[in-house]
mmCIF file as gemmi writes it, N, C-alpha and C atoms, coordinates in Angstrom:
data_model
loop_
_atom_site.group_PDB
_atom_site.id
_atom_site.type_symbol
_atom_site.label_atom_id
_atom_site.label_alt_id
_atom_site.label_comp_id
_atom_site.label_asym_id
_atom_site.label_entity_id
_atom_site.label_seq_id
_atom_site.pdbx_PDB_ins_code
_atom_site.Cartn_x
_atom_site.Cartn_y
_atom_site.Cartn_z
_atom_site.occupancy
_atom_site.B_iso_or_equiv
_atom_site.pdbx_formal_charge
_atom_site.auth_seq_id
_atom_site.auth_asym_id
_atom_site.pdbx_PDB_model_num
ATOM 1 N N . UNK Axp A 1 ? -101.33 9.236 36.412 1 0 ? 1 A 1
ATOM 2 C CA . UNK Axp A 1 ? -101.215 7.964 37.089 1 0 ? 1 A 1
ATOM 3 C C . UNK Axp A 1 ? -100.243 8.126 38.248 1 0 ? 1 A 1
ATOM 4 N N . UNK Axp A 2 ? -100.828 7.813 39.462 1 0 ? 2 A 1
ATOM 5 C CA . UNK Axp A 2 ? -100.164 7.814 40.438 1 0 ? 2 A 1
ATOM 6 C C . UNK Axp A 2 ? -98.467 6.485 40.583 1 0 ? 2 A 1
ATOM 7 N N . UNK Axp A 3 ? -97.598 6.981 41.575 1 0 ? 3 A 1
ATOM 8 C CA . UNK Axp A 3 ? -95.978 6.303 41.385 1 0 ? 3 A 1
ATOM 9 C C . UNK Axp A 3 ? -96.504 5.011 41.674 1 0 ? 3 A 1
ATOM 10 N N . UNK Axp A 4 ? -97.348 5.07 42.529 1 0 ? 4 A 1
ATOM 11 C CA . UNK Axp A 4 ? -98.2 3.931 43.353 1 0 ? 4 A 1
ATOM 12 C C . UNK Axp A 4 ? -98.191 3.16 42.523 1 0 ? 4 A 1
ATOM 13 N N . UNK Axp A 5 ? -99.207 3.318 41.763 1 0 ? 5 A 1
ATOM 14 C CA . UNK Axp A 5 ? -99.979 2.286 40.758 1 0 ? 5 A 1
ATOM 15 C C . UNK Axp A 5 ? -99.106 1.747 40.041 1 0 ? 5 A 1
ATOM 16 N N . UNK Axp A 6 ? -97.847 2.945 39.451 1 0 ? 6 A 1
ATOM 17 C CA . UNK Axp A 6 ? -96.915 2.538 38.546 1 0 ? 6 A 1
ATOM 18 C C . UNK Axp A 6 ? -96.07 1.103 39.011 1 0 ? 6 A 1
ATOM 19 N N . UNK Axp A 7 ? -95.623 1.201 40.302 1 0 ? 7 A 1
ATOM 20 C CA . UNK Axp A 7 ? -94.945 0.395 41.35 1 0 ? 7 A 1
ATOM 21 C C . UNK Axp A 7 ? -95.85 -1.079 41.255 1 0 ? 7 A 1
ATOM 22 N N . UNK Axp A 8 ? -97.191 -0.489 41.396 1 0 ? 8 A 1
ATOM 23 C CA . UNK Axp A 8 ? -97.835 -1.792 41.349 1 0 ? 8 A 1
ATOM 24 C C . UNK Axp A 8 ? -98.194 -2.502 40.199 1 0 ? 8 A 1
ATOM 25 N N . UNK Axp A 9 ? -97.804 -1.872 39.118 1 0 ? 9 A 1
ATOM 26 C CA . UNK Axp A 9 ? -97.855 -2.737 37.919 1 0 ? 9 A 1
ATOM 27 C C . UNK Axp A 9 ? -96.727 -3.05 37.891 1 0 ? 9 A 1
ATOM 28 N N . UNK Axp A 10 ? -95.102 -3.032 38.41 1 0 ? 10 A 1
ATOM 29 C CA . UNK Axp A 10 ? -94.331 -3.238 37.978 1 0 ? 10 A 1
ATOM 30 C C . UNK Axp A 10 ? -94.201 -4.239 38.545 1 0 ? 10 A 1
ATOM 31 N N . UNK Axp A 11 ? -94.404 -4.663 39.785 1 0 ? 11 A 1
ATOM 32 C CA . UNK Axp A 11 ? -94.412 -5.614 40.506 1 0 ? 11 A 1
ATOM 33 C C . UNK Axp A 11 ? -95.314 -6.795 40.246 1 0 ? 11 A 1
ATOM 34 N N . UNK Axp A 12 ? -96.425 -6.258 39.374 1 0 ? 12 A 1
ATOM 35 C CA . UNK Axp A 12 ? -97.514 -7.766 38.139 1 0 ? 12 A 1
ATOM 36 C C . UNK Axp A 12 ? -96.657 -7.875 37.333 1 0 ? 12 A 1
ATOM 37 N N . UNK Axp A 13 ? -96.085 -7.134 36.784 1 0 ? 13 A 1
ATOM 38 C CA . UNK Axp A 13 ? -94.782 -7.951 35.588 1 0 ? 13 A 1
ATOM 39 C C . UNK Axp A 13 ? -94.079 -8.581 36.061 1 0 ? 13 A 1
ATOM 40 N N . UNK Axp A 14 ? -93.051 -8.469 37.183 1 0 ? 14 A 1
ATOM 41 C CA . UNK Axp A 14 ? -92.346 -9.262 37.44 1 0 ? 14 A 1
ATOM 42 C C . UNK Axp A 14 ? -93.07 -10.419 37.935 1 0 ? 14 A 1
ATOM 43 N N . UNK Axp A 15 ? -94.307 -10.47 38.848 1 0 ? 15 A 1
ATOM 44 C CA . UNK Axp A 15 ? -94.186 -11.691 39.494 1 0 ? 15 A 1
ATOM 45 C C . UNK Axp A 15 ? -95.097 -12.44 37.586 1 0 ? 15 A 1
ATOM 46 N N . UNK Axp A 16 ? -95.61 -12.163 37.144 1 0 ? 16 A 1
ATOM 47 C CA . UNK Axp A 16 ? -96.071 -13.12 36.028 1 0 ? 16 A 1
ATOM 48 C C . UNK Axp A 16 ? -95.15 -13.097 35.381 1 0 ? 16 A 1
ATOM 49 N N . UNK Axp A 17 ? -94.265 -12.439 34.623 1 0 ? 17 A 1
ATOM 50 C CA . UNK Axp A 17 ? -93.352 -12.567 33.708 1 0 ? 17 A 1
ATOM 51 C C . UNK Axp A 17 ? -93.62 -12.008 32.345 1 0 ? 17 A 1
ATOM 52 N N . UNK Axp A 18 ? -95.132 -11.494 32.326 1 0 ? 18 A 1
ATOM 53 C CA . UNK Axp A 18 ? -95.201 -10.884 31.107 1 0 ? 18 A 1
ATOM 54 C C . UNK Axp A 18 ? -94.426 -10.113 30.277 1 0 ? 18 A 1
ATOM 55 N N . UNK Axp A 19 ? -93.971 -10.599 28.903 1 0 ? 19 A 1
ATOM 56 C CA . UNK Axp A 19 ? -92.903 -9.506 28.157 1 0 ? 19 A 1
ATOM 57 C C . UNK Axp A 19 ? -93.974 -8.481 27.728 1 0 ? 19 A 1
ATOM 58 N N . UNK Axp A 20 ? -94.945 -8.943 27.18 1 0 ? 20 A 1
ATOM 59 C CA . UNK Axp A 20 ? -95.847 -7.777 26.754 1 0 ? 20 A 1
ATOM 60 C C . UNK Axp A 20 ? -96.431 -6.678 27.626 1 0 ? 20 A 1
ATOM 61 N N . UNK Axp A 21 ? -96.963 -7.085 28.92 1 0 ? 21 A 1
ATOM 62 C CA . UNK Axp A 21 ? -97.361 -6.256 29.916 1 0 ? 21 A 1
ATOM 63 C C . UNK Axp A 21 ? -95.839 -5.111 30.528 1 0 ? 21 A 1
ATOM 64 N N . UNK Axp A 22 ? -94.784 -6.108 30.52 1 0 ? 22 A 1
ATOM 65 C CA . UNK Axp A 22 ? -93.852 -5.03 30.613 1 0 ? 22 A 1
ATOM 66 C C . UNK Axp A 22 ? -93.298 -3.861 29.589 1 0 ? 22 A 1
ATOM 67 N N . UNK Axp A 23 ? -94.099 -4.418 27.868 1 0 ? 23 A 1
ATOM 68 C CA . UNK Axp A 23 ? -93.318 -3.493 27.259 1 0 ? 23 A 1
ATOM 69 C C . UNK Axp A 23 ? -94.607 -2.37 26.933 1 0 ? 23 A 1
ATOM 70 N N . UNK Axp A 24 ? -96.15 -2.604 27.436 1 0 ? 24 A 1
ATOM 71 C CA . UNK Axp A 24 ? -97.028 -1.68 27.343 1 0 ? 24 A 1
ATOM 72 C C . UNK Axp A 24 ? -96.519 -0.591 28.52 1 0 ? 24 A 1
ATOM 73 N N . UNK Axp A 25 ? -96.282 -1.246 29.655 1 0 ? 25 A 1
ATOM 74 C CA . UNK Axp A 25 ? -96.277 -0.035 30.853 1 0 ? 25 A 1
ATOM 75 C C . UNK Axp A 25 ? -94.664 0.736 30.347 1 0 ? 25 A 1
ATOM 76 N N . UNK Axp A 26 ? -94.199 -0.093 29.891 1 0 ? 26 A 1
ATOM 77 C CA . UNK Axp A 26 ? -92.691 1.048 29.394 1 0 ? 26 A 1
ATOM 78 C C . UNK Axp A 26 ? -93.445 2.202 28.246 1 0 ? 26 A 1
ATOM 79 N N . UNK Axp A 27 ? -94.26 1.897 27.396 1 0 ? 27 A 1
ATOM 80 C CA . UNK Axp A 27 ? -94.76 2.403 26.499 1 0 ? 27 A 1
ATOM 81 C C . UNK Axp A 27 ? -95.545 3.498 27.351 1 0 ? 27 A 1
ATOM 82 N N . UNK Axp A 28 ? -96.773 2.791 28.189 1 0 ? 28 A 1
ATOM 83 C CA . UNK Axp A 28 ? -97.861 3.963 29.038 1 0 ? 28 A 1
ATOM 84 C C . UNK Axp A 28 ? -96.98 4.598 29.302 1 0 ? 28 A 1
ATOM 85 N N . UNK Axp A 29 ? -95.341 4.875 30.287 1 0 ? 29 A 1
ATOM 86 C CA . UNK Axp A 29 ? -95.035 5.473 30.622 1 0 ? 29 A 1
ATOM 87 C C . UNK Axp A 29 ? -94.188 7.132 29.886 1 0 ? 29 A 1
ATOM 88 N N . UNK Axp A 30 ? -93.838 6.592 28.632 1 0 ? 30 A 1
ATOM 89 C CA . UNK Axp A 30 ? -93.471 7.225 27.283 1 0 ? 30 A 1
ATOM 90 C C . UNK Axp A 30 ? -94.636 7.979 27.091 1 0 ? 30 A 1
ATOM 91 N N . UNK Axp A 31 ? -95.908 7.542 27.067 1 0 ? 31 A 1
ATOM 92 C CA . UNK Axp A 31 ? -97.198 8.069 26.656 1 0 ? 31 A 1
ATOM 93 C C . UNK Axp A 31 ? -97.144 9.567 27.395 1 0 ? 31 A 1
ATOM 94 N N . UNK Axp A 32 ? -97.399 9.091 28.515 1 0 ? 32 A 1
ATOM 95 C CA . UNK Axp A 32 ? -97.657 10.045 30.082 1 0 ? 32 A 1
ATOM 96 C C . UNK Axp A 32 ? -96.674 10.918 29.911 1 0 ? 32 A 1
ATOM 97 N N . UNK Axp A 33 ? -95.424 10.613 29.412 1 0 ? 33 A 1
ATOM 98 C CA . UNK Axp A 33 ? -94.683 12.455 28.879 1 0 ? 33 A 1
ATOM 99 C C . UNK Axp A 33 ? -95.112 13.086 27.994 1 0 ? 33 A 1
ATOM 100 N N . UNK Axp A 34 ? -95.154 11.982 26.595 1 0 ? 34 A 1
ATOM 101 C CA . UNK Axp A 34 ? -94.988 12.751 25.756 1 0 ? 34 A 1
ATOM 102 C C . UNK Axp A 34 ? -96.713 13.933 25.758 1 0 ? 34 A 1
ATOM 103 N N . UNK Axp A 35 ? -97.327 13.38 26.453 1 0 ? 35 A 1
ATOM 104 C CA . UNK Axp A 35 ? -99.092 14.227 27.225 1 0 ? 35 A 1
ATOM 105 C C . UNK Axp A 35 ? -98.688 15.581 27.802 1 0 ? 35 A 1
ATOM 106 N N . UNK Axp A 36 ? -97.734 15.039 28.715 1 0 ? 36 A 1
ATOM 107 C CA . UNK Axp A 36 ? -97.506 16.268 29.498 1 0 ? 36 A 1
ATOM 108 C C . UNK Axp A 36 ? -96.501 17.432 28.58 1 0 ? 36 A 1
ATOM 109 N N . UNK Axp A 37 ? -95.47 16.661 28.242 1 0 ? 37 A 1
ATOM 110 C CA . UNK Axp A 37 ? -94.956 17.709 27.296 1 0 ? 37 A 1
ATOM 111 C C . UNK Axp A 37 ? -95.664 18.477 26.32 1 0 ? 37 A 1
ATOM 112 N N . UNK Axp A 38 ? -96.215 17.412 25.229 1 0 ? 38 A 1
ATOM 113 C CA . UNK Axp A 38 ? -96.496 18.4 24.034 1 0 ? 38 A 1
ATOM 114 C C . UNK Axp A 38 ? -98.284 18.357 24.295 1 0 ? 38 A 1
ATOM 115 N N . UNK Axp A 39 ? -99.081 18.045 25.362 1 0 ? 39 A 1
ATOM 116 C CA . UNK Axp A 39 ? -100.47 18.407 25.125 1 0 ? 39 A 1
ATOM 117 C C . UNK Axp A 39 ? -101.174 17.25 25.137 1 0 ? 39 A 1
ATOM 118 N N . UNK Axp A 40 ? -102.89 17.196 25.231 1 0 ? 40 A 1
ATOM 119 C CA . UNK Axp A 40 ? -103.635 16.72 25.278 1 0 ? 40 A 1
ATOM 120 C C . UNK Axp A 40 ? -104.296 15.915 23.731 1 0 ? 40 A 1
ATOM 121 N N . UNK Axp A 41 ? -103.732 16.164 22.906 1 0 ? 41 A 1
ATOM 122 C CA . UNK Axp A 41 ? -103.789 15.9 21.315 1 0 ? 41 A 1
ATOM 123 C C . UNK Axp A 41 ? -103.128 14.111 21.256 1 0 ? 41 A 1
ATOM 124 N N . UNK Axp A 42 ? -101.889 14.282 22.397 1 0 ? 42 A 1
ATOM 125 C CA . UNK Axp A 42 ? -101.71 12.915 22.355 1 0 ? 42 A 1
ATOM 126 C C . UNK Axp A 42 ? -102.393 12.065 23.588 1 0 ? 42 A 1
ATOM 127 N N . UNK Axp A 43 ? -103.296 12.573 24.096 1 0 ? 43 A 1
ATOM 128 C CA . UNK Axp A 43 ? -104.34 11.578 25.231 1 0 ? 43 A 1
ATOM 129 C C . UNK Axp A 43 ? -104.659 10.375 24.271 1 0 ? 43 A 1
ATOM 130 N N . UNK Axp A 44 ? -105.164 10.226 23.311 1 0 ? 44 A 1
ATOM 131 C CA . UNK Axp A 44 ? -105.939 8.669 23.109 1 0 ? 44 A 1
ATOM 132 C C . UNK Axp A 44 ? -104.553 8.114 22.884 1 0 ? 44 A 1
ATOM 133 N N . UNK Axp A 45 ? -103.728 7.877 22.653 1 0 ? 45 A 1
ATOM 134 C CA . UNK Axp A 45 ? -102.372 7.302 22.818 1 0 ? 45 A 1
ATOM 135 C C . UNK Axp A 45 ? -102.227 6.397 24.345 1 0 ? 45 A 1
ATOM 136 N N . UNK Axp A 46 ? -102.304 7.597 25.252 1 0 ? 46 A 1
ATOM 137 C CA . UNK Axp A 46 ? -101.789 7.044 26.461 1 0 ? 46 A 1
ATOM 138 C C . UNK Axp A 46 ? -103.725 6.327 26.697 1 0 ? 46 A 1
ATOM 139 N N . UNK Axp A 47 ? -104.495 6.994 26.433 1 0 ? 47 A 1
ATOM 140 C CA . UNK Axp A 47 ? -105.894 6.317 26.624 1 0 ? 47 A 1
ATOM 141 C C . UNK Axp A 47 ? -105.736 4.725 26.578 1 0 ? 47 A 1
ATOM 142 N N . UNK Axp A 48 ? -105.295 4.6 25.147 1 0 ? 48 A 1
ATOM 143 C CA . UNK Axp A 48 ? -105.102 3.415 24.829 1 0 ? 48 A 1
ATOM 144 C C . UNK Axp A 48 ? -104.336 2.235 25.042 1 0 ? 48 A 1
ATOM 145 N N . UNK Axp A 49 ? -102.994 2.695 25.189 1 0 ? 49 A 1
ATOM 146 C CA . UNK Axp A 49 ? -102.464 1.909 25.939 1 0 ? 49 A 1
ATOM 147 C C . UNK Axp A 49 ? -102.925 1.508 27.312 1 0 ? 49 A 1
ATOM 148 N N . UNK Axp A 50 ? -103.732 2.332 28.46 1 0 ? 50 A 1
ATOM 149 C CA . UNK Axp A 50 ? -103.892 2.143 29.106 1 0 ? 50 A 1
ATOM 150 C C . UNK Axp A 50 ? -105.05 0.919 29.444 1 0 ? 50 A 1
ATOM 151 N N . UNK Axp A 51 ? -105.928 1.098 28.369 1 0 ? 51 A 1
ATOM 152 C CA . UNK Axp A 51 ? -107.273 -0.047 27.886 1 0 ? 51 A 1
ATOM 153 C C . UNK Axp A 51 ? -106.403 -1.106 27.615 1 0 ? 51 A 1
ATOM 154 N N . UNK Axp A 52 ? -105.462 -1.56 26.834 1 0 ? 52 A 1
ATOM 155 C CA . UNK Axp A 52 ? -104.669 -2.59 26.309 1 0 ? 52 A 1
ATOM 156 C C . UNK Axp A 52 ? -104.13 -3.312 27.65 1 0 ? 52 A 1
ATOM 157 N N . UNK Axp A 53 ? -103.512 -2.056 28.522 1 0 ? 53 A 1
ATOM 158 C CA . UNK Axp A 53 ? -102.548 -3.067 30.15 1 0 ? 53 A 1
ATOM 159 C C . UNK Axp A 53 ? -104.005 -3.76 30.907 1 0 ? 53 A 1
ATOM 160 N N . UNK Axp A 54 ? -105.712 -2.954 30.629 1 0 ? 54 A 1
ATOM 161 C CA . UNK Axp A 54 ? -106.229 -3.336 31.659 1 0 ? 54 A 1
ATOM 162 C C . UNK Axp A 54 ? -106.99 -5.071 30.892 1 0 ? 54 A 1
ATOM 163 N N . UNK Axp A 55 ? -107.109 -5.359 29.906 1 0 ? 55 A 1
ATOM 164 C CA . UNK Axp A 55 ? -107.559 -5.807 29.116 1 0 ? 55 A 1
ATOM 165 C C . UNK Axp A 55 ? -106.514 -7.086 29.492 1 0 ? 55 A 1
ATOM 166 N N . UNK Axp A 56 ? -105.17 -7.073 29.44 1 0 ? 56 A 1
ATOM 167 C CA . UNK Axp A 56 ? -104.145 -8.034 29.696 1 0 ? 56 A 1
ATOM 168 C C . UNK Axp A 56 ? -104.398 -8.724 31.117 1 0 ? 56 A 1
ATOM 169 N N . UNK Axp A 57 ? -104.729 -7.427 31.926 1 0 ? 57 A 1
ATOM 170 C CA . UNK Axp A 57 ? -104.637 -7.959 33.265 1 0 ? 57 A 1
ATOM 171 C C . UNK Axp A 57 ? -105.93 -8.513 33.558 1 0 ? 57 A 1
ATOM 172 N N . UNK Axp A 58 ? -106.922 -8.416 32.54 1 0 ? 58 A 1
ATOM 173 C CA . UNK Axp A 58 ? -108.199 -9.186 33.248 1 0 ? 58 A 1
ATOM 174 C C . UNK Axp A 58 ? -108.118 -10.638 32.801 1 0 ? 58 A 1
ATOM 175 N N . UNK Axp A 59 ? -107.473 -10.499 31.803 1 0 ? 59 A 1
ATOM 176 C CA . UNK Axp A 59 ? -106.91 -11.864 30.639 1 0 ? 59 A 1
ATOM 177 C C . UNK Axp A 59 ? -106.306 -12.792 31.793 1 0 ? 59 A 1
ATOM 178 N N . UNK Axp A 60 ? -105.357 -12.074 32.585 1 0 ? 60 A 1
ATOM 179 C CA . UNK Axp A 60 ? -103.978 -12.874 32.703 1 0 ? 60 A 1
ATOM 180 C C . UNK Axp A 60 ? -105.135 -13.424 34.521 1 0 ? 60 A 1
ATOM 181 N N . UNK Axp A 61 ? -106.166 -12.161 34.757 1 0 ? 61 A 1
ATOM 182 C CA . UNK Axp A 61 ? -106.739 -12.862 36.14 1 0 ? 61 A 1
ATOM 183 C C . UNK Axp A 61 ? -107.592 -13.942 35.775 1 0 ? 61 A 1
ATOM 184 N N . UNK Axp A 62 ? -108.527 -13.958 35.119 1 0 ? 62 A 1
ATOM 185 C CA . UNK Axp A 62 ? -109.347 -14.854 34.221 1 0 ? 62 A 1
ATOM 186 C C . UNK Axp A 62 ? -108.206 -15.777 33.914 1 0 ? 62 A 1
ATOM 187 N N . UNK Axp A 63 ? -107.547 -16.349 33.636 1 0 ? 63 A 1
ATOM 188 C CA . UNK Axp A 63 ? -106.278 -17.649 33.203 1 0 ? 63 A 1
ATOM 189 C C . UNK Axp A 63 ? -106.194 -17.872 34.754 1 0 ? 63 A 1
ATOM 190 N N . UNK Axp A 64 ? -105.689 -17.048 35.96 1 0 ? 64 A 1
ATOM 191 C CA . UNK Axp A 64 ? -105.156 -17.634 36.742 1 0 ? 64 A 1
ATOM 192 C C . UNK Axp A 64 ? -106.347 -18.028 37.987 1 0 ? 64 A 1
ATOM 193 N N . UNK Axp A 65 ? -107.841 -17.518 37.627 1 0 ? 65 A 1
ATOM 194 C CA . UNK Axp A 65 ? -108.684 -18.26 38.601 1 0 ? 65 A 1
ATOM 195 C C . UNK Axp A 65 ? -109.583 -19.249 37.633 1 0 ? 65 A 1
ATOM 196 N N . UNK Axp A 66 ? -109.08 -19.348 36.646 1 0 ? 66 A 1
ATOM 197 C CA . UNK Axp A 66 ? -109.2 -20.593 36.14 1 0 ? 66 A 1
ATOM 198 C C . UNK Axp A 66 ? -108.951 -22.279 36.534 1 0 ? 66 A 1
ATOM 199 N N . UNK Axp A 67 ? -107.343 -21.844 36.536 1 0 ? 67 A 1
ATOM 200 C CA . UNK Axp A 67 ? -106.496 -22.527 37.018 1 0 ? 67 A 1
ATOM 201 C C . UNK Axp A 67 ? -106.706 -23.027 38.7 1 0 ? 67 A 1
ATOM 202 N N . UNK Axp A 68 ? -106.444 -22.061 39.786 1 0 ? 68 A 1
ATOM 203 C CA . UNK Axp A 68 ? -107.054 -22.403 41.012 1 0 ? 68 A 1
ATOM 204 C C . UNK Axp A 68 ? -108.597 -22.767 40.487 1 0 ? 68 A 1
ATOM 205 N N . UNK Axp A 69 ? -109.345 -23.044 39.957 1 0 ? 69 A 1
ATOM 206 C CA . UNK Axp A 69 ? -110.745 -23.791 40.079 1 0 ? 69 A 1
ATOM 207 C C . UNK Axp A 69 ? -110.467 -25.561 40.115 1 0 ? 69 A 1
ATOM 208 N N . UNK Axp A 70 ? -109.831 -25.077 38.685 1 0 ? 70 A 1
ATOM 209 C CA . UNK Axp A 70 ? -109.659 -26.737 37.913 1 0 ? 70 A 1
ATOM 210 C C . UNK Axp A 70 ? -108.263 -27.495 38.977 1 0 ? 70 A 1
ATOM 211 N N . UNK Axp A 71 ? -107.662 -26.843 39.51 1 0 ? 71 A 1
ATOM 212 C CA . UNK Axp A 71 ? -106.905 -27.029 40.585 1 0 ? 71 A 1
ATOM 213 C C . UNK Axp A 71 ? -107.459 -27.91 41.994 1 0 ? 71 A 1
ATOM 214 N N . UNK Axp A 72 ? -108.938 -27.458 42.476 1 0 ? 72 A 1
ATOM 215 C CA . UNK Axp A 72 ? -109.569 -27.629 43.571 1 0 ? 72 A 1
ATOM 216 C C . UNK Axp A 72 ? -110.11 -29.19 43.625 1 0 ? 72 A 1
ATOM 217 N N . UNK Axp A 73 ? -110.061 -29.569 41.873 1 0 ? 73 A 1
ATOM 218 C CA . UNK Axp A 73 ? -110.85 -31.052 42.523 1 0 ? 73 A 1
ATOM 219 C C . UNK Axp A 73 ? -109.536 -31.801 42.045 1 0 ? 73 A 1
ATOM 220 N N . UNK Axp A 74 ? -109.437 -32.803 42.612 1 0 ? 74 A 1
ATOM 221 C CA . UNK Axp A 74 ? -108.234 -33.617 42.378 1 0 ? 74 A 1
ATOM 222 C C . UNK Axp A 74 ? -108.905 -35.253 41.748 1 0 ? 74 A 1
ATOM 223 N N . UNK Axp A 75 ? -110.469 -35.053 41.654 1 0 ? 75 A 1
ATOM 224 C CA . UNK Axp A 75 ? -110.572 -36.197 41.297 1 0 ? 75 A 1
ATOM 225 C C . UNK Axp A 75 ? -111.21 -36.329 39.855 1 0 ? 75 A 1
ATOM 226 N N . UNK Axp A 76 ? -110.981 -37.325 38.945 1 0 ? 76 A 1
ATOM 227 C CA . UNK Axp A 76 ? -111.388 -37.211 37.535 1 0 ? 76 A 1
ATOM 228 C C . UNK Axp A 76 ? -112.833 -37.104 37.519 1 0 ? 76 A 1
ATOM 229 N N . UNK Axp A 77 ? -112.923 -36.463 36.226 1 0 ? 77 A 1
ATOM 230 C CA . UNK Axp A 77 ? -114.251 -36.229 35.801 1 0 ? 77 A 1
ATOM 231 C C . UNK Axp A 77 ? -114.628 -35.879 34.089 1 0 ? 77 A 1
ATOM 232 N N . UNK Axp A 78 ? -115.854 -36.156 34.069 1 0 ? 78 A 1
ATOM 233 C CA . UNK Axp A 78 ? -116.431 -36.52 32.338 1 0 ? 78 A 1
ATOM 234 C C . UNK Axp A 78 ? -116.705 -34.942 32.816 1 0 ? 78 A 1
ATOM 235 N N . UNK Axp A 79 ? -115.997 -34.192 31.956 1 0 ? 79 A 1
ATOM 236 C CA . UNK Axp A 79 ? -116.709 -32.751 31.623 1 0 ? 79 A 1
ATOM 237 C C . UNK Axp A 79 ? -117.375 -32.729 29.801 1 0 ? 79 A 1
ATOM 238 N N . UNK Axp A 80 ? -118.82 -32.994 29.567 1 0 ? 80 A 1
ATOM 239 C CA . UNK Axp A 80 ? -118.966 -32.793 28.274 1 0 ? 80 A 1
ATOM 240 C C . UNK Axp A 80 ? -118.755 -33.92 27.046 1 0 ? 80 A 1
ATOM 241 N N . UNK Axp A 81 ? -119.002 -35.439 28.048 1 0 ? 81 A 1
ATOM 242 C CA . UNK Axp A 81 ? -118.071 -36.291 27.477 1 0 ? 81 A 1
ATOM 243 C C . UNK Axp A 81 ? -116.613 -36.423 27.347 1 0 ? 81 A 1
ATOM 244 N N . UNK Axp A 82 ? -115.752 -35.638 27.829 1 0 ? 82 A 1
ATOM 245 C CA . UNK Axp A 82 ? -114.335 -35.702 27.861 1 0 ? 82 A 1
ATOM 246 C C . UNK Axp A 82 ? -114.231 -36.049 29.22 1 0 ? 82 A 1
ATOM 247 N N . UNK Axp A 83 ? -113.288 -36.987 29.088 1 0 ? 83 A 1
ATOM 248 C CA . UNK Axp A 83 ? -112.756 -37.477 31.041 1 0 ? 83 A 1
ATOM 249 C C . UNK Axp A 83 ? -111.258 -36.112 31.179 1 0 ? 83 A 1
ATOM 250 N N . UNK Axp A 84 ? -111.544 -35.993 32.196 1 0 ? 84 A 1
ATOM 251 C CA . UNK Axp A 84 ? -110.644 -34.818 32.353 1 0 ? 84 A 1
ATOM 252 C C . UNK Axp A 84 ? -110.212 -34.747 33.799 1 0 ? 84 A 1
């Protein structure tokens, strides 16, 4: 994983605030040695964690263009029988 990317996840934690997203990429980053040090035996480790940060972040984009949708109309409405 490039410093890049690293930088740029660090900078999605801070601006959302995620405790969890910050304590996976502390973890991915633990992963990514302990790979390089002792071998390829521990890849699904860092594999996995890495599925878990992308899984959060589709979560956390999905919540936030949610939000800008239901954001866009300002005027009430029956969604489903519920006034909303």
């Amino acid at each position: 994983m490039a410093t890049s990317e690293l930088a740029y996840r660090s900078a999605t934690i801070k601006r959302d605030g995620s405790k969890q997203l910050d304590r996976l990429n502390r973890n991915l980053v633990t992963a990514a040695k302990v790979v390089d040090r002792y071998g390829d035996k521990y890849l699904p480790i860092f594999e996995r964690i890495e599925r878990e940060i992308e899984q959060l972040e589709r979560k956390t984009d999905v919540k936030d263009r949610i939000k800008t949708l239901a954001s866009l109309s300002t005027q009430k409405e029956d969604v489903g029988g519920v006034h909303v």
